[in-house]
Phi, psi and omega in degrees: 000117177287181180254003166276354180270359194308165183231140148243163198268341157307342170255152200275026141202142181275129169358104196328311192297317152325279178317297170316310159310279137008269257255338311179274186323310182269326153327327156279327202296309199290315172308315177289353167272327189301313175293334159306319166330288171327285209286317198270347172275315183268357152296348181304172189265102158335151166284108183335173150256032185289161173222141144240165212255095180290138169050046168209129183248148203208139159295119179210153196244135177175201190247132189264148173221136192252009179241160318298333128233185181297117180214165152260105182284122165296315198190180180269011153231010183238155178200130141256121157296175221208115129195184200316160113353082177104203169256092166213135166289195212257321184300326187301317193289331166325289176302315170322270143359265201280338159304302203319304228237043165034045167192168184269112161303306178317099172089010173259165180267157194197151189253126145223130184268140177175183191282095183285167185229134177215145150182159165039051160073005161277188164175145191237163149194157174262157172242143171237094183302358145261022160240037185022102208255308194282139162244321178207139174223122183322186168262172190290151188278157149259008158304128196242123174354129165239146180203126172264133211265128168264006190086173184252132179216168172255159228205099160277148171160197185240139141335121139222184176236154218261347190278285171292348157331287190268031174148278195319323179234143145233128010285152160252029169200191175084162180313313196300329195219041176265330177314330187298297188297348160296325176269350161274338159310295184323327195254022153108007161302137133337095196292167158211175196227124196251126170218143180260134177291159189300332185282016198059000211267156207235131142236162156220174197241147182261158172229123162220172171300130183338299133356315184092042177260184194284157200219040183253338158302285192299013180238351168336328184258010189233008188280128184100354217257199134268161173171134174277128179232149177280147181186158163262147222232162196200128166271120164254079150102233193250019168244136193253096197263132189271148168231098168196148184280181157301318170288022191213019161255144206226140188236097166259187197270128167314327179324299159336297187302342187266344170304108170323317186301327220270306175309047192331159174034358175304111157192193181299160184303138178076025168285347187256004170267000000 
């Protein structure tokens, strides 16, 4: 290129030789972007396939329990958890209930309608005290919480909150949402610790308190995180509930997290009976 082909951009057509480079350039440019494209859209992380029954309310028969959390045990293999409206847990509208209507839920048998949340093999479901939530209520069940004790083991993986997890939002975990799961933890969701296996295959865990009291204020600062907890680990039905304190949630390197060893007992439902 000579100085008589220089281009400047006010003029209306640039110089052959100009041109011909330009035109060189973008014959390589334009393929290699179509292929930068490719690899980074099917390399993106797929959306679950968790779903919610936005505006269809469903009916289920079961035993209501307000420990370690508000859930309706169906059968001895299925427990659906319970929650709020919005980012709200379940109890208030419980407590809330059970004034109006002069009784104790916990542990009688009961028809309630609300929203289910479902994927990778859960369910959830919300209640909303201004859709009468009670359709009925039973005699006290005498069937009583069974839960078979796994020891105490440690446990890697990340804090989500289960509501948008498992249907209300995509993505529901991860960095894009943890300010949202932090404030549905705050406001009385159950947090749970979602882990994965070398095979990718997903279980979870509800985190609660030595006790089974709420343990959602104290993981607030680990939600979104990788982290280990130490915990006494308890089989209910089809949920695996950790009994652990703060101090024994722990923040490791996703390397860690991706370590096959660390990930103890991850596997399919009902694997531990």
């Amino acid at each position: 290129m000579n100085n008589s082909e220089f281009y400047i951009g006010w003029m209306a057509n640039a110089p052959k030789t100009f041109a011909k480079h330009v035109k060189k350039v973008l014959f390589i440019l334009f393929p290699v972007a179509l292929v930068v494209g490719y690899l980074l859209s099917t390399n993106q992380k797929k959306f679950s396939k968790s779903n919610f029954d936005f505006g269809k309310l469903t009916e289920i028969k079961g035993i209501y329990y307000n420990r370690p959390v508000p859930m309706l045990k169906v059968n001895d293999e299925l427990t659906i958890p319970l929650v709020g409206y919005g980012k709200h847990g379940a109890e208030t509208a419980i407590m809330e209930l059970e004034k109006e209507k002069v009784v104790s839920l916990n542990g009688k048998e009961v028809i309630l309608k609300g929203t289910l949340i479902y994927g990778n093999g859960k369910t959830l479901m919300q209640i909303d005290k201004n859709e009468n939530p009670i359709v009925s209520i039973g005699a006290e069940s005498m069937k009583q919480l069974q839960q078979t004790d796994l020891g105490v083991k440690t446990i890697r993986g990340e804090i989500v909150d289960p509501k948008c997890y498992f249907g209300v939002m995509k993505p529901g975990e991860g960095k894009a949402h943890r300010d949202c799961a932090i404030r549905c933890i705050l406001g009385g969701i159950p947090p749970i610790l979602h882990v994965q296996n070398e095979k990718g295959e997903s279980n979870y865990y509800l985190i609660v308190g030595p006790n089974g009291e709420k343990m959602n204020e104290a993981v607030q600062d680990f939600v979104a995180e990788p982290v280990s907890i130490e915990a006494k680990i308890m089989q209910q039905d089809d949920w695996i509930i950790l009994y652990t304190n703060k101090e024994s949630i722990k923040r490791v390197s996703y390397a860690q997290l991706q370590n096959p060893e660390t990930n103890v007992i991850a596997c399919a439902t009902n694997c531990m009976k």
